[in-house]
N, C-alpha and C positions, 0 to 999 in steps of 0.2 A: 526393824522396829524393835527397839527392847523397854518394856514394861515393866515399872518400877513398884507395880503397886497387885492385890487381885483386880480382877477386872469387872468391870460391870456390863450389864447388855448390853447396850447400845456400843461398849468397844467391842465385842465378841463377834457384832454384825458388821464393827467395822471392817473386822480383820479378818473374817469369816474364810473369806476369797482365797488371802495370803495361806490360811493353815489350808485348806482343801489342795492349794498347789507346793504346799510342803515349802512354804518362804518364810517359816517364824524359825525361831531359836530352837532349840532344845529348850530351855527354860519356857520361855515366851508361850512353848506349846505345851507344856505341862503346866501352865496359868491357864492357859486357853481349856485343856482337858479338865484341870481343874474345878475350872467353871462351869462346863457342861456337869460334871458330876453331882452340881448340888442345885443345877437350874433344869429344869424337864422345857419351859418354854425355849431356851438357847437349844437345846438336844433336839429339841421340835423344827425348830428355824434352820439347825445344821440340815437336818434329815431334808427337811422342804429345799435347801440348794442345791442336796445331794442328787434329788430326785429330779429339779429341773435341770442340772447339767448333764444327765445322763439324758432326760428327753429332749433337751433339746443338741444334746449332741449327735443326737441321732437325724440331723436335718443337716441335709446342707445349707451353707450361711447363706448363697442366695435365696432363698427360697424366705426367707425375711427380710421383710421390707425395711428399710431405714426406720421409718415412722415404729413399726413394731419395735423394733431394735430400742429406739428412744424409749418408748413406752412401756417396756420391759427394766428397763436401765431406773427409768422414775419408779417402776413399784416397786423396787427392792430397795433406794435408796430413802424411799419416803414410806417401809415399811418398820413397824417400831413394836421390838419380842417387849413380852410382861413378862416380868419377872424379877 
């Protein structure tokens, strides 16, 4: 993905996933850093993914139901940072 512009929330959350598994650019990611730097709501929403991939990485994946699975996948994509 390379980003031609700063970024605004709603791309930050797009791509949230991509920078946490270190899949942006060099550039891409210091857009990405960038914009946590002058957004506290983005920094908030990174730290809130940080924190549910570490707890729920600590589960094993059976132990989640399909249905959750789905319904984990819905609140983060129909969740929407201010800022």
């Amino acid at each position: 993905m390379k980003l031609e512009h700063d970024l605004t929330c709603a791309e930050v959350v797009e791509i949230v996933t991509e920078y946490l598994e270190g899949g942006l650019s060099v550039l891409d990611r210091d857009r990405f850093e960038e914009h946590l730097a002058a957004c506290r709501s983005c920094m908030t929403y990174l730290d809130q993914m940080r924190e549910t991939i570490s707890g729920l990485g600590a589960l094993p994946q059976e132990e989640l139901s399909p249905q959750l699975q789905a319904e984990l996948v819905a609140a983060f994509r129909n969740w929407k940072a201010g800022g």
